[in-house]
N, C-alpha and C positions, 0 to 999 in steps of 0.2 A: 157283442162285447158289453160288460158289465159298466156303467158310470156311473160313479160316484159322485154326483156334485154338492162345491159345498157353497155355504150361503157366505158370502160376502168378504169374509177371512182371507187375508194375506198369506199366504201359505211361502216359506223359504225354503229354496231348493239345493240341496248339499251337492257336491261335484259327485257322491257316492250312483247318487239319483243320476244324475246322465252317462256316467261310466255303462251303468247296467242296463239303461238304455239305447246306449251306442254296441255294444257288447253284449252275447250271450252267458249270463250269471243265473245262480241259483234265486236273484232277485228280480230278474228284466221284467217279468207279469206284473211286478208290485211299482217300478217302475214307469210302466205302460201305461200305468192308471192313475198312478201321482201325476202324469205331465196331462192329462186330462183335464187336473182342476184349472177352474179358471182363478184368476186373481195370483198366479205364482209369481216370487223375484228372487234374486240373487247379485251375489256385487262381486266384483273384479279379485278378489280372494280367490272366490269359487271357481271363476271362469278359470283362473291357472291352474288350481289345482285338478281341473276338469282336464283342461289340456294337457297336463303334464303325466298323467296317471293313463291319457289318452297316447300322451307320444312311447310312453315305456310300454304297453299293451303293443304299437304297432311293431318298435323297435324289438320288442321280442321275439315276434313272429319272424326276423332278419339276426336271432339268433344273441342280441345284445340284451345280456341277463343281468347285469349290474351296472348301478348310477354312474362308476368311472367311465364304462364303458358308453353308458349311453350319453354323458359330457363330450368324450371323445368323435364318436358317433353323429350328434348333431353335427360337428364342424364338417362333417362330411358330403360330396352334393346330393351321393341317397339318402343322407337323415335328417337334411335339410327339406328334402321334398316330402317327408315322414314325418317333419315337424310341421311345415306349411297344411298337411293333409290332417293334423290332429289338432289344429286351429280352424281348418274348415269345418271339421267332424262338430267341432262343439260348439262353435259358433252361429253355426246351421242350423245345430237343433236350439240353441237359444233362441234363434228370432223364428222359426218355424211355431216349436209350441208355445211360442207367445209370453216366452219369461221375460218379465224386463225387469233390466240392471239396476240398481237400486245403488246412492250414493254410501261407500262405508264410512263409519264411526276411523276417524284418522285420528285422534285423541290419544296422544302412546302413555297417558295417564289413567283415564278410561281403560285401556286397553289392558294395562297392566293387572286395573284393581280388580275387573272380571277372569283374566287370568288368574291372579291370586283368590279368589274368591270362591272359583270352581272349579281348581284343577284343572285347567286347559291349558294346551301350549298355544301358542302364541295365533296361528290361522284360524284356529278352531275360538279362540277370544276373540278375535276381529270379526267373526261370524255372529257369533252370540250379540257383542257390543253395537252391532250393524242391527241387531233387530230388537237391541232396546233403543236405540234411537230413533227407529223408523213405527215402534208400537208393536213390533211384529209379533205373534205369540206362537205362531206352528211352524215346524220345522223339520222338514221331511228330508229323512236319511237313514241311511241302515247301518250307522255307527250307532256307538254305546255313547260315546262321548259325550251327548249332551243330554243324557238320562241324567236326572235327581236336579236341573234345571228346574225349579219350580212355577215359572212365568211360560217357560218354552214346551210345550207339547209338541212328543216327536210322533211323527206320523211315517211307517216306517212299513216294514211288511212284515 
């Protein structure tokens, strides 16, 4: 297998990036190799949005195709056990490939003025605002979202 490593750089890891690693996507190879680098983090944003894109992937598979439904569904004791399992799933590979959680930009000013600034809704500025506080400049995902970021290099597949 191919490794990439890279020199010293913080590298930020979008929930896109473990989706496609927990799951077979047309990105998992690009995936496989982002969680290689060493020095990666991500903040509590990420990790729900990991988990929650994780609980509707499993929930699907039981046939539940829409958000009401899958609201409905958690309260259930099988989509309880389907939620507890897509908390393990990402949480697992958090501390496996060695990402560590990184404190976010809680600033709903900050937060605001990056949303406004670059067209992002609101998780996706919490993300950004998270890695101008911490210095972070690369940011690995196979969204568009944070193209034309000019400090943030997407590293992507």
């Amino acid at each position: 297998m191919h490794t990439s490593w890279r020199l010293s750089s913080v590298i930020y890891i979008d929930a896109n990036v473990m989706y496609s690693y927990l799951f077979e996507t047309p990105m998992s190879e690009s995936a496989e190799r982002i969680l290689e680098y060493p020095n990666k983090v991500t903040s509590k944003t990420t990790i729900n949005e990991a988990i929650y894109v994780t609980f509707r992937r499993l929930a699907k598979e039981k046939g539940v195709t829409n958000i009401y439904d899958a609201k409905a569904f958690a309260k259930s004791q099988e989509g309880r056990l389907i939620l507890k399992r897509a908390y393990s799933l990402v949480l697992e590979l958090v501390n496996l490939s060695g990402i560590e959680i990184i404190e976010e930009e809680d600033d709903i000013e900050t937060i605001m003025t990056v949303s406004e600034k670059f067209g992002l809704l609101p998780n996706d500025a919490i993300i950004v605002a998270t890695c101008l506080k911490h210095g972070i400049t690369e940011i690995a995902t196979f969204d568009r979202d944070f193209e034309g970021i000019k400090f943030l290099k997407v590293i992507g597949g």
